[in-house]
C-alpha positions, 0 to 999 in steps of 0.5 A: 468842517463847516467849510466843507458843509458850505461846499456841499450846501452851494452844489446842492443850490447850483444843482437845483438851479442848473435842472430849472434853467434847463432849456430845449437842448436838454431833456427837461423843458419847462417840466417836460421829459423825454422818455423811451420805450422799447417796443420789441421785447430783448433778448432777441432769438436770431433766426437762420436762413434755411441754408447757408446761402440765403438771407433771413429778415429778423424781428424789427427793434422798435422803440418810442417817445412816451415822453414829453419832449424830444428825444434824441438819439445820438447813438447806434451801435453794436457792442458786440455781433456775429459778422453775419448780422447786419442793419438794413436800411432803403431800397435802392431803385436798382434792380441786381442778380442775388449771389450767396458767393458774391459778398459783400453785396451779394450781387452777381450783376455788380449793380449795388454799389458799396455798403448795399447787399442784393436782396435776394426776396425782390432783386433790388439793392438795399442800403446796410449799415447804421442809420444817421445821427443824430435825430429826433423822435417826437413825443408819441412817435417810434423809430425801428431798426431792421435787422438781417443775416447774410450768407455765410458759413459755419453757422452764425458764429456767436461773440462771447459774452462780455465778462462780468455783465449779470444782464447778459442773457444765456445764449448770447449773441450779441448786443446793440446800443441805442444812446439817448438823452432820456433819463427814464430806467427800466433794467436791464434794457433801458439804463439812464434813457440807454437801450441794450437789445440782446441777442441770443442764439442757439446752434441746435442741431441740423438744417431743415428745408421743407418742398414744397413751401406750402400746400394747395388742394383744390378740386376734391370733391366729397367721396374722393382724396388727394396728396401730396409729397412733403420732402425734408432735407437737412442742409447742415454740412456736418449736423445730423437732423432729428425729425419729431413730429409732423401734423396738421395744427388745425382740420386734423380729422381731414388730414393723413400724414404717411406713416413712413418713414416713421417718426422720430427719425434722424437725417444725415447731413445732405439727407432727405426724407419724402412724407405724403400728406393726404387730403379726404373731405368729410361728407358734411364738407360743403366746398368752403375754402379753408386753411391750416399749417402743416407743422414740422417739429425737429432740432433744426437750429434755423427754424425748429417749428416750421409751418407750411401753409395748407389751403383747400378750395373747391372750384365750385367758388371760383369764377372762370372767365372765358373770351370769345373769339381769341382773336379779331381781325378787322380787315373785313369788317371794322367793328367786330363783337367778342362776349366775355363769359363766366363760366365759374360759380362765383362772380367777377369784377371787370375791372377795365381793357387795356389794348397793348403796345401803347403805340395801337392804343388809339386805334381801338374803340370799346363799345357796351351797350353801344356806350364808349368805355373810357377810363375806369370800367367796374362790371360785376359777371356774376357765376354763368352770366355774359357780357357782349362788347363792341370793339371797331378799329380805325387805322392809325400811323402803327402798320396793321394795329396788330396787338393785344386787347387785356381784360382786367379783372378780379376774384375773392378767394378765402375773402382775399381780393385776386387780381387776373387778365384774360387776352384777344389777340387784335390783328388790325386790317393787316390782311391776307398775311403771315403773323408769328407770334413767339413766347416766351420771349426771354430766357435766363439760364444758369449751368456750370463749365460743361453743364446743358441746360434747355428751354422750350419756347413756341412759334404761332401763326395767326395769320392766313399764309405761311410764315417762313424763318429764313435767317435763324441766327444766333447773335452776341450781345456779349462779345463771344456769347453766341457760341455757347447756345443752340436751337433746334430751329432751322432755316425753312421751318414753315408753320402753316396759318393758324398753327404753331410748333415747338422749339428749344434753346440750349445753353452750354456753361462753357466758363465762369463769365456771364453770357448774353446773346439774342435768337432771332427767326427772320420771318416773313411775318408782317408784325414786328421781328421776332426775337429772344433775349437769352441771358446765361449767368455763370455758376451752377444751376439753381435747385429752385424749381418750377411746378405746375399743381392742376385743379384737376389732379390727373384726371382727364379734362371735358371738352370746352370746359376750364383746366386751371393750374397754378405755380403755388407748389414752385420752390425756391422762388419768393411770392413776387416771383410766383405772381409773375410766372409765365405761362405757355400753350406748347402743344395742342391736337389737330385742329385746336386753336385754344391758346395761353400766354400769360404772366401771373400765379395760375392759368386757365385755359378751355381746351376745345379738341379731344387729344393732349396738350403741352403746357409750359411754366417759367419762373426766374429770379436773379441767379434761379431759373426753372421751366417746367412742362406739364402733359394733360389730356381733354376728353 
């Protein structure tokens, strides 16, 4: 017995000296103690991607030192998941083709390399897998691991839970450890320094894809209404989809929703429903730009309560800014005059000119108020000022100086800072000559075996004699690609100086490889040779779709007045997109020489002769492409 007293005497005494002894590889020092915290609350819901064939980011795992010392991580690792659960990491800086069909990196193009996915929100590869340990997290520090769902089938396939394991909550869907060397309990997510992030997930019943992605009126005024079209489609193979509900969440007094087809209603799988939204400023509105969410309540497992964004601004806060001439020639005299006017009702802030291609740059002085513009450049137009500009050119080793001149500038919308660029198109002294301009000048197309799709593009002349194409052809880039698209251009077409025509390009699936060839025109024109870079990428078209809201609703715009547009409403295409979309004037009445060719979210134009003009939208992203033509009139 007393032997045994001794033993357990002598334990205690090394216990006590061995935790004083501890040094810097353990997680006391001198008195000091790691201690974690997770930061995001567990279990976590898994959220479904709207379809099967999407990816969805979930809630980021973060987790911190509020200890004294180090901590250490040593381990991550899931204890269980759904195969379709993965942990993302860096982007790469390598830009890949997003294919739901292309597992395991989803990536049509073959650029991600192994352990990376196509990360279908911005193009670019992006690693998977779990981070490196081990690693340390000084006192007062975080870490974070980002969590996502690939494309896949069957829903998410939840593990079972384990057996016997009271801390596992309902709906379990999996778990992830994170092992440390902190001591610090608080059950059931941190035991003994070790973190337990639950999953869980319920199936429900149906999935709901909403077009548009969100909702803009602008224009209406006090007196009048506008709507638009809410579509609901349930996406699930073999689920039935219950809508309960849909209203606006805020401002419902300014807001109607259709009464049919009247609610609850259930949809079949594949089937789809069309609501109105209907927008009636109050006579008290006075124009200030306001928002809300349109909320969408139903048994969809992936998003049960969908919010679409609504936002209502007038124009009236809009500045509208407006170049005059569009275009300068030099050849008669070399320093020309172009005014810069705002003709909106709020201000803008010039931000500074950039003339395009680099190789023309130097040719090019801007002068205001006789004072050169070098570098940065910030001048505020407030609502119906002008600014005129001094801009001379001097000849340089580039033939003619023909380029672009870019005015940068930018706007407050709903006290959110908008970045836009209004263009002079500059023809150097290249003199008495044919200049053909093309736009757009790139095309992605996507269309199974035997499937047609089409695309418009437009031909200018701004040069003062007749450009002629002579070598209309269509060439491989990829062996045996050309035959598969066809223009309606032909050899001998001629566009007389200042105008311009419209042609088409088409694209016939013709197998299941990629394909990429180049149109070109072999004009006379005295700037660079003109060409388009078509690229076909095998498989059936995209549902994205492009769509052009106007500001103006369907009513006539006046003469010299501004017609704005915008790709908000354009679905299937991430925000990146809609702020790169392309914009083209495709037709215009006899004797117009208003114009538009321009990358951004919305456009605006001046339409100068009474008549119809044609304007074209081109969205692409990865494997989706969409161009869509819009018609309106100006009176």
């Amino acid at each position: 017995m007393r032997f045994k007293i001794q033993v357990l005497i002598a334990s205690l005494v090394l216990g006590v000296a061995g935790v004083s002894a501890c040094g810097d590889d353990d997680s006391f020092g001198e008195g000091k103690l790691a201690s974690v915290k997770l930061e995001t609350a567990s279990p976590l819901a898994l959220q479904m991607p709207a379809t099967d064939r999407r990816m969805q980011a979930q809630t980021t795992i973060a987790f911190s030192n509020d200890g004294k010392a180090d901590l250490k991580v040593s381990e991550i690792d899931f204890s269980s998941k759904p195969e379709r659960l993965l942990v993302a990491g860096e982007y790469l800086d390598t830009t890949c083709s997003f294919d739901a069909d292309a597992a395991p990196t989803f990536d049509s193009s073959g650029a991600c390399p192994e352990s990376t996915v196509c990360w279908s929100f911005n193009g670019l590869c992006r690693k998977v897998g779990m981070p490196e340990v081990p690693f340390e997290i000084a006192p007062g520090a975080s870490s974070s691991i980002e969590t996502i769902i690939v494309p896949g089938t069957g829903g998410m396939n939840c593990p079972a839970a384990p057996v016997g394991d009271a801390d596992a909550p309902a709906n379990y869907c999996g778990e992830l450890k994170i092992k440390t060397n902190a001591q610090n309990t608080n059950a059931p997510t941190i035991v003994d320094g070790d973190i337990r992030v639950f999953f869980t997930h319920v199936e429900g019943s149906g999935t709901i894809e909403v077009s548009p992605q969100s909702v803009s009126f602008a224009g209406v005024n006090v007196g009048s209404s506008d709507s638009r079209d809410i579509k609901i489609t349930n996406t699930h193979s073999d689920q039935p989809l219950t809508i309960s509900s849909i209203r606006p969440r805020e401002f419902v007094e300014r807001f109607t929703v259709s009464a049919a087809p009247s609610l609850p209603i259930q949809l079949a799988p594949g089937a789809s429903e069309t609501w109105t939204l209907g927008f009636t400023p109050s006579s008290d509105w006075d124009g200030t730009s306001f928002g809300t969410n349109l909320e969408i309540k139903s048994s969809a497992h992936n998003d049960p309560v969908k919010q679409i964004p609504v936002q209502v601004t007038s124009e009236a806060s809009r500045p509208a800014i407006k170049l005059t001439p569009e275009l300068l020639r030099f050849d008669g005299q070399a320093t020309q005059t172009f005014t810069i006017s705002n003709e909106g009702a709020a201000s803008l802030t010039l931000r500074g000119f950039a003339v395009l291609p680099s190789t023309t740059q130097a040719m090019y002085t801007i002068k205001e108020n006789g004072n050169e513009i070098v570098g940065q450049y910030t001048k505020v137009l407030g609502a119906g000022e002008t600014q005129d500009y001094e801009i001379t050119f001097a000849p340089g080793s580039d033939p003619g100086g023909i380029g672009t001149l870019e005015v940068l500038y930018n706007y407050f919308v709903n006290e959110q800072s908008q970045n836009d660029m209004a263009q002079i198109e500059l023809l150097g002294d290249v003199g008495d000559a044919p200049i053909g301009q093309i736009s757009p000048d790139v095309f992605t197309f996507r269309a199974a075996a035997g499937e047609n799709v089409t695309r418009s593009f437009v031909m200018r002349n701004v040069g003062t004699q007749p450009l002629v194409a002579s070598g209309v052809a269509i060439t491989d880039v990829i062996p045996n690609s050309a035959a598969t698209f066809s223009t309606s251009m032909t050899n001998g077409t001629t566009i007389a100086p200042g105008d311009m025509q419209t042609f088409t390009v088409t694209y016939q699936g013709d197998d299941e490889s990629d394909d990429r060839a180049a149109l070109y025109f072999g004009t006379n024109t005295a700037g660079e040779e003109m060409f388009i870079s078509l690229i076909a990428l095998s498989g059936a078209a995209s549902t994205a779709e492009a769509v052009v809201t106007p500001s103006f609703g369907d009513d006539a715009v006046p003469v010299n007045t501004e017609a704005r547009f915008n790709a908000l409403l354009s679905t299937g295409f991430a925000d990146t997109t809609i702020n790169r979309a392309q914009w083209t004037l495709l037709e215009r009445p006899a004797g117009s020489q208003t114009f538009i060719d321009k990358i951004g979210p919305d456009a605006t134009i001046f339409p100068d002769t009474a008549g119809q003009y044609k304007i074209a939208l081109t969205l692409t992203e990865g494997n989706a492409s969409s161009q869509t033509v819009y018609q309106f009139s100006a009176q």
